[in-house]
C-alpha positions, -999 to 999 in steps of 0.1 A, spaced: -698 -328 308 -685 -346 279 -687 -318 257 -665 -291 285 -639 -324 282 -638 -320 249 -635 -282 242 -606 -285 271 -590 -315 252 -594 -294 221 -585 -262 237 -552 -279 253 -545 -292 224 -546 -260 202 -523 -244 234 -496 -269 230 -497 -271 193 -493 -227 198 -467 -237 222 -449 -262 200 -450 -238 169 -435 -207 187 -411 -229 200 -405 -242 165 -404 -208 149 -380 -201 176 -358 -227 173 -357 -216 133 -349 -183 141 -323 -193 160 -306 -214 136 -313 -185 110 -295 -162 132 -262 -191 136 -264 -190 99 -261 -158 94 -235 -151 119 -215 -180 100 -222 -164 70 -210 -131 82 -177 -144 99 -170 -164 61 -176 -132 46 -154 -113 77 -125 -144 72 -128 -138 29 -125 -97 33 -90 -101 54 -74 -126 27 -41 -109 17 -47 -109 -19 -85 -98 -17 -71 -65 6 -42 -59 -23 -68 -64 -55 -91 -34 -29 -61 -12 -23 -50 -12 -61 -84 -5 -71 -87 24 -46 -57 44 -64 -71 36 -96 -76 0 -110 -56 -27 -126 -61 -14 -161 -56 25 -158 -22 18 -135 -13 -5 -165 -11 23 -186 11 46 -166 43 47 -187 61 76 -171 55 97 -139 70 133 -135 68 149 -100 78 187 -83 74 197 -50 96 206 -15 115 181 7 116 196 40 147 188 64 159 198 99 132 228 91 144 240 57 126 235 22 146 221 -6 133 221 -45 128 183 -53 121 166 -87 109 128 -94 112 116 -130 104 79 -135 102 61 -166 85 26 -161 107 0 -159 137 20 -177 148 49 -151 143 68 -117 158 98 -109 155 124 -81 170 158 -80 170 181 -47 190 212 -50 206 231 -20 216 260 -16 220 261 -52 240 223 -56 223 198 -68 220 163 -50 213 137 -73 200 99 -71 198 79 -104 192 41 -115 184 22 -142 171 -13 -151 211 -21 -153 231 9 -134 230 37 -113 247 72 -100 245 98 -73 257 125 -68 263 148 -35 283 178 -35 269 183 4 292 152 9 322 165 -11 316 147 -46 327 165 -72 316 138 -97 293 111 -101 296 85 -85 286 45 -98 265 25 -73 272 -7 -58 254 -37 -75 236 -46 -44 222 -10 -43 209 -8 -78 193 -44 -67 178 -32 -41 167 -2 -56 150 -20 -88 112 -9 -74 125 27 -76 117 23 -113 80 8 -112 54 32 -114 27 13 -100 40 1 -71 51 -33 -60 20 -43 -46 10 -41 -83 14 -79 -96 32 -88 -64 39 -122 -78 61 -115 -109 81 -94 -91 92 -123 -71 71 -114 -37 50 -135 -17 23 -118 2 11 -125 34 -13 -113 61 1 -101 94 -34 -93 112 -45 -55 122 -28 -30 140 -41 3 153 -23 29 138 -38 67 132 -70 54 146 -78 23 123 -68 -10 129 -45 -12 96 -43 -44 76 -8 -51 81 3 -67 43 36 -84 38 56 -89 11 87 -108 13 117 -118 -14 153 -131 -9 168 -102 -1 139 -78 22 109 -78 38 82 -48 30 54 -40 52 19 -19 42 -2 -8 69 -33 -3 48 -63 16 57 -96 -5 63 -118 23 50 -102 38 17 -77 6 13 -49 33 10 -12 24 24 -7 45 52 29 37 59 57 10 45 84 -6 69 115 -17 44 140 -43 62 168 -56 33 200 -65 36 233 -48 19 267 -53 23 265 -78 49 245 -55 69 210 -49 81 188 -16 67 155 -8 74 134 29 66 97 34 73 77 60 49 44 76 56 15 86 31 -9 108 37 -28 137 16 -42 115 -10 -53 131 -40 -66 122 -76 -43 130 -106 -57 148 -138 -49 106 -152 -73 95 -121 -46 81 -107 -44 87 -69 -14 91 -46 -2 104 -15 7 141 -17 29 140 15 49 116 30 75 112 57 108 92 51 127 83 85 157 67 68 186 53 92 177 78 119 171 107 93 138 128 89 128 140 56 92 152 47 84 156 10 55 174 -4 47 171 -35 29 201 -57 26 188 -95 21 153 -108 25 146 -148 12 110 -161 25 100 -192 49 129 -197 72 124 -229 109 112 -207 143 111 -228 162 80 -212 194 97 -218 187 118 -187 194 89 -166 227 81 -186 256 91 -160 277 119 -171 311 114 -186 
């Protein structure tokens, strides 16, 4: 009899030491599932910091140290308005000179800036000469002449990024980046998946008066540099519609920087 008692004392014993050991590996798989859903939403939190979704988005178009080398960019291709195509030329020279050319019906509308000036040019509007900017314009208009972009080194341009949460926008919820200086606010709506902006809000002031235009991108491709841009994009500017498609890229193209000189 007292051997049964023992083999049930031992037998009980083994059963709530089996017991107590599932319910130990248990409670250590629980605590290894808490930690790795902690260390999952640290990881989530770090991924949507603003400058971690910037350094992803400049290294999707092609990295810090090929867009450092982009000196010049020289672009042809159509802008398309109120359902008619128009030639349409980008020249930009970094830092130095932007200019855009769009020719209808065989006059040529031109926009031009540099680091210290600028000009246009509209015949459509009844110029017959050039025409010198306002100084707030050619302030405002300064990005016009980087070729990488002002998300590029934000912070020496005089922008401070921040983080405006998601928004769903053609099907993704977009990181919605901000940049901000004295004088506008730019938003990115930036792609989750590819890290590639998918549209820009622009609010500045001028002239003691509120602007604001929104572009779209879309059609990214790689250039023969391996720099990649958006092909197509859609400019609503002050209630206008224009839709530019571009058909030839040059990097590094050879750019006199007379031809942004305003004619005498």
């Amino acid at each position: 009899m007292q051997q049964v008692k023992k083999v049930m004392t031992e037998t009980g014993l083994i059963f709530v030491f089996l017991i107590f050991k599932q319910n130990y590996f248990m409670k250590l798989l629980q605590l290894g599932l808490v930690a790795l859903l902690t260390l999952a939403g640290i990881s989530s939190l770090k991924a949507q910091t603003v400058d971690e979704i910037i350094d992803k988005h400049v290294a999707a178009i092609g990295g810090k140290d090929l867009l450092s080398k982009i000196t010049s960019i020289n672009i042809e291709g159509s802008a398309n308005a109120m359902g008619n195509d128009y030639p349409t030329t980008v020249t930009i020279l970094n830092g130095k000179g932007f200019k855009t050319i769009t020719s209808v019906n065989g006059m040529d509308i031109i926009n031009c800036m540099t680091d210290t000036s600028g000009w246009m040019l509209n015949p459509m509007m009844g110029q017959t000469e050039p025409t010198a900017m306002p100084a707030e314009a050619i302030k405002a208009g300064k990005a016009s002449l980087d070729t990488r972009g002002e998300l590029f080194d934000y912070k020496s341009k005089g922008f401070t990024a921040s983080l405006d949460g998601t928004e769903k926008y053609q099907g993704v919820d977009a990181y919605k980046v901000k940049l901000t200086n004295s004088t506008q606010t730019i938003t990115y709506f930036i792609d989750p998946n590819t890290f590639y902006v998918l549209r820009k809000d622009v609010k500045a002031s001028m002239g003691g008066r509120d602007i604001s235009n929104t572009t779209t991108y879309s059609n990214y491709k790689k250039t023969d540099f391996g720099y990649v841009m958006a092909f197509t994009m859609g400019i609503n500017n002050m209630g206008y519609d224009v839709n530019i498609t571009y058909t030839k890229v040059d990097i590094n193209k050879d750019i006199d920087p007379k031809i942004f000189a305003m004619p005498k």
